[in-house]
C-alpha positions as CSV (number, residue, x, y, z in Angstrom):
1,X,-22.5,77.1,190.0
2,X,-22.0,79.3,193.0
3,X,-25.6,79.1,193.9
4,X,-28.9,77.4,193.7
5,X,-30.5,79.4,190.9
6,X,-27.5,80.5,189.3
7,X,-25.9,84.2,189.8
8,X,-28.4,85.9,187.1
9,X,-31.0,87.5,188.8
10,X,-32.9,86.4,185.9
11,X,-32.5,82.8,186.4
12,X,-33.9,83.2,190.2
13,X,-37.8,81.8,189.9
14,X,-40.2,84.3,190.2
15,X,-43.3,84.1,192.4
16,X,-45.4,83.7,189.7
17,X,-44.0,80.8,188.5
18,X,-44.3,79.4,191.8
19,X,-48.0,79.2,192.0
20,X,-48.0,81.2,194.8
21,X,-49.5,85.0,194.5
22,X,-48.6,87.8,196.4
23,X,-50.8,87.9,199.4
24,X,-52.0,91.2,199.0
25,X,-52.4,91.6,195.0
26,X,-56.4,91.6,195.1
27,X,-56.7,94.7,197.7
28,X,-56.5,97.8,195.9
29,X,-58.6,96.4,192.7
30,X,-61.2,95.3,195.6
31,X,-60.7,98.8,196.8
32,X,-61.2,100.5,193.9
33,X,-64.7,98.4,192.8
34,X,-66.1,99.4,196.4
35,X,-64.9,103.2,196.3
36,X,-67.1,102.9,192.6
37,X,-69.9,101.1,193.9
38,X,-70.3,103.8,196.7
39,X,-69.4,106.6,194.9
40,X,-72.3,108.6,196.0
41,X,-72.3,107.8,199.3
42,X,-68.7,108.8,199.8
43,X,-69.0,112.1,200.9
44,X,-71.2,110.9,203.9
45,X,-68.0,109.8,205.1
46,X,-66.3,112.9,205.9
47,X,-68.3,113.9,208.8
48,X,-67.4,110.1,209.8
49,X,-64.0,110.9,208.8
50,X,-63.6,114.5,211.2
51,X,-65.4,112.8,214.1
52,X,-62.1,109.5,213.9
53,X,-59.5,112.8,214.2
54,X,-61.5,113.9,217.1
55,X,-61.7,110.2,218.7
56,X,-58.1,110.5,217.7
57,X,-57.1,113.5,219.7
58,X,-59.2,112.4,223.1
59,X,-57.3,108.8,222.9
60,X,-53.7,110.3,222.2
61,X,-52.0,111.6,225.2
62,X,-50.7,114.9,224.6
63,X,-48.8,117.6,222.2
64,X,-46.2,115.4,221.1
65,X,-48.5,112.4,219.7
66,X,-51.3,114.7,218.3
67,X,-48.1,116.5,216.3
68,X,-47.5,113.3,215.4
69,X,-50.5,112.0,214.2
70,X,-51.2,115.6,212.4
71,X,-47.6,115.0,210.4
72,X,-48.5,111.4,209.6
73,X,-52.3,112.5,208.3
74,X,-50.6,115.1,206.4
75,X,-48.2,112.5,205.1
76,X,-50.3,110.2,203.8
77,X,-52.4,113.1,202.2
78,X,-49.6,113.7,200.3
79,X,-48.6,110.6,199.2
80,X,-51.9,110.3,197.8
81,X,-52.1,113.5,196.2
82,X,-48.8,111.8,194.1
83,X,-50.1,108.4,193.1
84,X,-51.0,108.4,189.8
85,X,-54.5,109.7,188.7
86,X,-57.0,106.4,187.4
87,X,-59.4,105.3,190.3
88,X,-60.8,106.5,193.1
89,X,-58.9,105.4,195.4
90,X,-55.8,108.3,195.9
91,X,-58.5,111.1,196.0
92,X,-60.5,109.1,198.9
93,X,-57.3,108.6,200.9
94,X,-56.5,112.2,200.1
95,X,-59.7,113.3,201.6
96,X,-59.8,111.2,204.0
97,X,-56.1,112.2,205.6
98,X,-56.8,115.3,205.0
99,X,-60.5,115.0,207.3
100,X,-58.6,113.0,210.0
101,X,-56.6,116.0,210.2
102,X,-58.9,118.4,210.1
103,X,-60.8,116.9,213.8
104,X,-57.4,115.9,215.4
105,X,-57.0,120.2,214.6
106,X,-60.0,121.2,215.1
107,X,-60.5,119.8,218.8
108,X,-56.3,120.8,219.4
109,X,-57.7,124.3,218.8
110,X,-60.8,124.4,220.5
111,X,-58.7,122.9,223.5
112,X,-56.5,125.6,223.6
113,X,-59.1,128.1,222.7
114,X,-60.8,127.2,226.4
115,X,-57.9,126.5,228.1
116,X,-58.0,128.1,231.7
117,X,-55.3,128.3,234.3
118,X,-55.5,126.0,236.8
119,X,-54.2,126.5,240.7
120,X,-51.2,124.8,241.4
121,X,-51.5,125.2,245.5
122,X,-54.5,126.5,247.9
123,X,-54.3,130.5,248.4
124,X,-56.4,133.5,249.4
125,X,-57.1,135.8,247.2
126,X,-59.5,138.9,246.3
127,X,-62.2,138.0,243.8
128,X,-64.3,140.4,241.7
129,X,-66.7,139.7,239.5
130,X,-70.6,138.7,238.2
131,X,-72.8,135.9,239.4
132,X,-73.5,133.4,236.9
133,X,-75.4,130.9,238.8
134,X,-76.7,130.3,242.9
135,X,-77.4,127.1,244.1
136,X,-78.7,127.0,247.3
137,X,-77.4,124.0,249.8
138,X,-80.1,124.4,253.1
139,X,-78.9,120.8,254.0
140,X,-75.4,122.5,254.4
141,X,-76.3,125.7,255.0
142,X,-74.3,127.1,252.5
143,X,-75.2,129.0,249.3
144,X,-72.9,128.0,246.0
145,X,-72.3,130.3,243.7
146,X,-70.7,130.4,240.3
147,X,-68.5,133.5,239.8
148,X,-67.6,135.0,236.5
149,X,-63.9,136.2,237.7
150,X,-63.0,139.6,235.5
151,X,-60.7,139.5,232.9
152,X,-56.6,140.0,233.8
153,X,-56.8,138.7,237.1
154,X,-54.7,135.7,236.3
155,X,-57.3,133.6,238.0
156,X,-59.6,130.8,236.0
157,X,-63.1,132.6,234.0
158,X,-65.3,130.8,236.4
159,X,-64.6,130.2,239.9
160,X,-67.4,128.2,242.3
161,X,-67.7,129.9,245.6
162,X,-69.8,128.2,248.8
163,X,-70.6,130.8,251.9
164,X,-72.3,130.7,254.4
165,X,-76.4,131.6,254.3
166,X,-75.9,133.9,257.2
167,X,-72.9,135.8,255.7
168,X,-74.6,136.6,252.6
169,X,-76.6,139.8,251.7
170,X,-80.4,139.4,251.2
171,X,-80.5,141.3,247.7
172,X,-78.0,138.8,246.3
173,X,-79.1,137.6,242.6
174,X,-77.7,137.0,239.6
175,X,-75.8,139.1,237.3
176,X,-74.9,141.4,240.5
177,X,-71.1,142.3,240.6
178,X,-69.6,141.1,243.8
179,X,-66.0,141.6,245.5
180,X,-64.9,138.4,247.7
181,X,-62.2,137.3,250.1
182,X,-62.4,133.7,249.5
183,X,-59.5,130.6,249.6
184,X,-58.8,128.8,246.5
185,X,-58.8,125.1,245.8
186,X,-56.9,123.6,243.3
187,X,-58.9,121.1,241.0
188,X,-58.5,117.5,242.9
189,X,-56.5,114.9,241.2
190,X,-57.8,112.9,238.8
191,X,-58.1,109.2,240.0
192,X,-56.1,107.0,237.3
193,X,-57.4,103.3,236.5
194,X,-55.1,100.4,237.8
């Protein structure tokens, strides 16, 4: 007897006949009575479901891991769309990957949509443009405006702009086109938690 249990897999015990069950035998029948119980309330949980792949997105840290996460959604979408048809549960994990996809693209998108370029050093440079907003500072003295740069100038859409009160023109108000010598800031570095 070169073994224990013999060489037949058959003779091998079985977990069954242990007494012991498998630990996790009782989940997907559990799953499947709640997924009936709340089957009318299921739909309430794609909103829930969009808003996770948005969470998602904002905790990941950049293009590589929401790829990944996108690929992994779509994934498990799919291997749910192939388990066998009977319960509820492969069409509320096919929705569900599918929703958590759907918010980790959605906010991707809108990301890129608004996306600006951003300064990489100070400069000077010639701005032209429409007042969006004017915020006078008397404690200052200065006058902050909000600039709506024109299209192709390879600056950001909106640029802030402070000047003096004095060097200003009395007829200034909003939605008047302006042209500016001013020097450029770049956005100031994001403080990082220790």
């Amino acid at each position: 007897m070169p073994g224990l249990f013999g060489t037949a897999p058959s003779m091998a015990p079985r977990l069954e006949q242990t007494g012991r069950s498998w630990p996790f035998r009782n989940v997907i029948p559990a799953m499947e009575t709640w997924l009936e119980a709340e089957r009318d309330q299921l739909p309430l949980w794609l909103p829930v479901a969009i808003g996770g792949g948005i969470t998602v997105w904002l905790l990941l840290p950049g293009g590589g891991a929401w790829a990944g996460f996108l690929s992994f959604s779509m994934a498990a979408a799919c291997l749910c769309a192939m388990m066998p048809a009977g319960g509820r549960l492969p069409r509320a994990g096919l929705w569900l990957a599918l929703a958590l996809a759907l918010g980790c693209g959605i906010a991707w998108l809108r990301a890129e949509q608004v996306r600006a370029p951003i300064l990489a050093r100070p400069q000077v440079a010639r701005l032209t443009g429409r007042i969006e907003t004017i915020e006078p500072q008397p404690a200052r003295g200065l006058t902050r405006f909000t600039l709506a740069t024109d299209a192709g100038s390879g600056l950001p859409p909106r640029i802030r702009v402070n000047a003096k009160q004095e060097t200003l023109p009395q007829n200034l108000a909003i939605g008047a086109r302006v042209a500016v010598r001013a020097r450029l800031m770049p956005p100031a570095p994001s403080r990082q938690a220790s």
